[in-house]
N, C-alpha and C positions, 0 to 999 in steps of 0.2 A: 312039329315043323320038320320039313325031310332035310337030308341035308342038300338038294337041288335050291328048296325054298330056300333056304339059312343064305345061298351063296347068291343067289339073284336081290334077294333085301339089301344083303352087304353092298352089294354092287350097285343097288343106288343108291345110299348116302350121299356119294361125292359129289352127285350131281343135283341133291337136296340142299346141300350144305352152299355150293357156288352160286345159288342164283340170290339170294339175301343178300352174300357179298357183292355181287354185282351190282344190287337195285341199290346201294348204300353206295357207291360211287357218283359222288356229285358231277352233274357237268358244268363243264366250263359256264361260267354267264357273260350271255352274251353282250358284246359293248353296246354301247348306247350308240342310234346313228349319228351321227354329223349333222348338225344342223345345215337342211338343206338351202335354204335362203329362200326369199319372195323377193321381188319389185315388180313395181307396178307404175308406167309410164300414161302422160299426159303432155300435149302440147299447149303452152301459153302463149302464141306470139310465136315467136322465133326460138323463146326457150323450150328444151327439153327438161320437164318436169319429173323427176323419179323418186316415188316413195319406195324405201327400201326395208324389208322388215329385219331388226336386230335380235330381237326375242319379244315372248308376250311372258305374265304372271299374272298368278291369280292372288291374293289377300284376301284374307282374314278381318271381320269387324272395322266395314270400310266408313262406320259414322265416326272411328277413331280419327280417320283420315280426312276425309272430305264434308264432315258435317260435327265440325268441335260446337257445342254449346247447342246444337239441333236436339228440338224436342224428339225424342223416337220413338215417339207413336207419329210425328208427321214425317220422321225418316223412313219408317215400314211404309206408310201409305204410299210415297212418291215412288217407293219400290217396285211397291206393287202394281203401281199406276204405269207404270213402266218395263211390266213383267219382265223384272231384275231381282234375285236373291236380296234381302236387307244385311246375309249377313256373311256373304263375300263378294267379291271384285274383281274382274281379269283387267289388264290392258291392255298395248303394246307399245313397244316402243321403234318411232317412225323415224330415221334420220332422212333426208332430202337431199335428192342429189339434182345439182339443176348444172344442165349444158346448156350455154350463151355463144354466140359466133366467137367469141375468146378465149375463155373458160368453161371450166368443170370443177365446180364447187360442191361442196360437201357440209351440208346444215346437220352439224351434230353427230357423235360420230359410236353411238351406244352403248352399251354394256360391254362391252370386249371387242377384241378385233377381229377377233373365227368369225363370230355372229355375222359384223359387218362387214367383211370382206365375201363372205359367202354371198349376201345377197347383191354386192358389187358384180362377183362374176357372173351372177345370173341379168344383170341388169346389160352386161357387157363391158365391163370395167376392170380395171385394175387397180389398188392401191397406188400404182405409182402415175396412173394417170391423172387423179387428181391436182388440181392447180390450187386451189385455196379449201382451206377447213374453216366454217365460221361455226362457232359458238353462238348459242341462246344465252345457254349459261354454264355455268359449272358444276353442279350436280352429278355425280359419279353415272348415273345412267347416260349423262351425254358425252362423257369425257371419256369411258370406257374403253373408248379403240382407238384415242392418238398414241399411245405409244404399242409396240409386242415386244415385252420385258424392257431390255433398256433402249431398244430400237424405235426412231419415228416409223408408226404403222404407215404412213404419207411422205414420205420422203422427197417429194418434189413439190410440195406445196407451202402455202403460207399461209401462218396460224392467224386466224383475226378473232379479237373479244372487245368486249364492253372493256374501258379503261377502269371503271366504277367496279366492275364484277371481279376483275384481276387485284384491286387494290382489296377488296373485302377476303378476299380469298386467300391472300399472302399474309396478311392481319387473324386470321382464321384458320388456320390450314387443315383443312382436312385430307387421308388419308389416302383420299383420288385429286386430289388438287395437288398433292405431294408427289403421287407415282405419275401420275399421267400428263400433267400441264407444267408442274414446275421448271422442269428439264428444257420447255419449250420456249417460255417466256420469251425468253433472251433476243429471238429471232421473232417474236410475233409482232404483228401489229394490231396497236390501242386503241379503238375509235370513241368516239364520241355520240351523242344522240343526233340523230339525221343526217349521221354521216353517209355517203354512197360506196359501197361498197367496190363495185362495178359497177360500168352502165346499165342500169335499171335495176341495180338492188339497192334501197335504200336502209338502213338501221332505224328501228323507235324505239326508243325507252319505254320498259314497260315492267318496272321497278313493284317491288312487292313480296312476288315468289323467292327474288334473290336481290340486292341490294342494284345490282347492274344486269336484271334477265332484259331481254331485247327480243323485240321481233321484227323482222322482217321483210319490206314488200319488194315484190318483185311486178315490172311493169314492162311488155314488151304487145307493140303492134296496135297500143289502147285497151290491152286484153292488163289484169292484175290480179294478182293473189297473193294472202299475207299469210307467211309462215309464224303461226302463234307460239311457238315454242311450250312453255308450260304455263303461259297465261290464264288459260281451266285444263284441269287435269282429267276429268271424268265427263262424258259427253251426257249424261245426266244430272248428277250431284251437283257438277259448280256450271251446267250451265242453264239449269231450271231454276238453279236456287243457288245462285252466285254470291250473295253472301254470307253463305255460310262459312266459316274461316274452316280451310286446309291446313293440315299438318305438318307440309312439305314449307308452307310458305314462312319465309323467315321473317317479313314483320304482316300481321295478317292483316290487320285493318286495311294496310295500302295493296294487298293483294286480290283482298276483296272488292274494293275499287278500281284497281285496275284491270281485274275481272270483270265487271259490269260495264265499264267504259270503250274495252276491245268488245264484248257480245254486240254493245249498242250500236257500234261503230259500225258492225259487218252485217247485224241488221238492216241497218238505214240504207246502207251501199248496197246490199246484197253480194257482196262480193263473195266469194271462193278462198275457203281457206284450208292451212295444213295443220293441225293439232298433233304435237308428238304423241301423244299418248290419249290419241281417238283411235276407233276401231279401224284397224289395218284397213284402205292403205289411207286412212286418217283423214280425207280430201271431204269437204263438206262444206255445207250455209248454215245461216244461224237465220232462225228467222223471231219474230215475236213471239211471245208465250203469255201474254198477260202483262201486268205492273211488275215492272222489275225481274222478268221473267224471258226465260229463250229457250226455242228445243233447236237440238242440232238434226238438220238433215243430211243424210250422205249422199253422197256422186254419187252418182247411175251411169248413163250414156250422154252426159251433157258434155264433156269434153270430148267424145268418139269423132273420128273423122270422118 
C-alpha cells in the first residue's frame, strides 16, 4: 500500500464509522391523531336528530359476551350466516344528541369527553350548549364524558336518570359511578317509568341490562323514534338470537326478555330506532326473522329530505 493509498483509506473511516451512528438514532414517534369525531344528523318532526360517534372497539371471544350457555357450533353458523368473524367483535358507541324548539339534550354521553365533544363540534355544538344530559343507564361507556377530571363536561345542563338505576348504583358503586355521576347527583333529577322528559320525550322502563336502564321515545309531527339504549347490544347476536343471555346484563333472564319484548315491539310498529352500540350511526328497523327471531336493518335515505 503507497503511502497516498494508507492516507485516503484513513480518511474514510470517519465517515464509515458516522453513518451506523446515525441510522441507530431513533426518531421521535409520532403522536397518535386526535380523535377526529363523526355525527350524523336526521330530522324527526321538528326534532333535530344527531347521532354522534364517541369511539368504536373491537373484542375478543364475543360468545363470552353476547351468547353465555350458546351452543358454538350454532354460534359459528349464525356467523357465518352473517359473514361476521365467530371469533371477535367491533362496535360503537353512539350518544344522541336531539334539538327540540326548547332544548338540546344529550342521550349518553360515552367513553370520555375528548371523544365526545369532538364529535359535538363537528355536529356544531358545544359542551356548554347543552341543556339537559339523559341517562339510559350507568355503565361507564355512557357516563364517560359528564365530568373532565373534577369539572362538569356540561355545565349548563340537567342531569336526568332512572331513580331505580341511581339507587342500584349508590348501593354498588362502581368506579365510573363514583368519578363521573356521584359528584352530580346532588343537582339531577329522578324520574320514574313514563315519565316525559320534555315535550315529546317520554321515559320506559326497560329493566334487565341494568336494574333501572330506560329507553326512550321521542314523538314530534306523528313522526317517532325509540332510543334503545343497550336493550340488544350487538345488531346480530341479541338480535337474531335474543335470548341468548349477555354478559353486560346484570340479571339476564329479565334482559333477555326485555330484549325480545323491545325487538317485538318495533317489529310490529315498524318504527325507527337508535341502538347505542349498532353500527355507526346506529339508526335502523327491526323487522321479523322467523319464531323468536329479528334482523336489524339500517337507514339508508329514508329519512333524506
Amino acid at each position: 500500500m503507497t503511502r497516498r493509498t494508507a492516507m485516503l483509506t484513513a480518511g474514510a473511516f470517519p465517515a464509515l464509522v458516522a453513518l451506523p451512528l446515525r441510522a441507530q438514532t431513533a426518531a421521535p414517534e409520532p403522536e397518535a391523531p386526535a380523535f377526529a369525531g363523526r355525527a350524523q344528523k336526521i330530522m324527526l318532526g321538528q326534532f333535530e336528530v344527531t347521532s354522534l360517534l364517541a369511539g368504536e372497539a373491537m373484542r375478543e371471544k364475543p360468545i363470552d359476551t353476547y351468547g353465555i350457555g350458546a351452543d358454538p357450533a350454532a354460534f359459528q353458523k349464525l356467523s357465518e350466516e352473517n359473514f361476521i368473524p365467530a371469533d371477535r367483535t367491533g362496535n360503537s358507541f353512539t350518544p344522541i344528541l336531539v334539538k327540540t324548539p326548547d332544548a338540546l339534550i344529550l342521550f349518553d354521553t360515552g367513553l370520555n369527553p375528548e371523544n365526545t365533544n369532538a364529535s359535538l363540534t363537528v355536529a356544531g355544538y358545544a359542551p356548554g350548549d347543552v341543556t339537559h344530559v339523559v341517562l339510559t343507564h350507568m355503565h361507564g361507556d355512557h357516563v364517560g364524558g359528564l365530568m373532565a377530571g373534577d369539572t362538569p363536561n356540561f355545565p349548563n345542563a340537567t342531569l336526568i336518570f332512572a331513580k331505580p338505576e341511581n339507587d342500584y348504583w349508590a348501593a354498588n358503586p362502581s368506579d365510573a359511578y363514583t368519578a363521573k355521576v356521584a359528584p352530580l347527583v346532588a343537582n339531577a333529577r329522578q324520574i320514574g317509568d313514563a315519565e316525559e322528559i320534555v315535550p315529546g320525550i317520554t321515559a320506559g322502563g326497560a329493566y334487565g341490562h341494568t336494574p333501572g336502564h330506560t329507553t326512550y321515545l321521542l314523538e314530534s309531527d306523528g313522526q317517532r323514534l325509540l332510543l334503545t339504549g343497550d336493550s340488544f347490544n350487538h345488531y346480530v347476536y341479541s338480535v337474531q338470537r335474543p335470548d341468548w343471555h349477555v354478559g353486560f346484563d346484570v340479571d339476564k333472564d329479565m334482559g333477555a326478555t326485555t330484549r325480545l319484548n323491545i325487538l317485538a315491539r318495533l317489529a310490529e310498529t315498524r318504527m325507527p330506532f337508535i341502538g347505542y352500540h349498532m353500527p355507526f350511526p346506529a339508526l335502523g328497523f327491526i323487522a321479523p326473522n322467523g319464531e323468536g327471531s329479528f334482523r336489524f336493518v339500517p337507514a339508508t335515505y329514508q329519512f333524506a329530505g
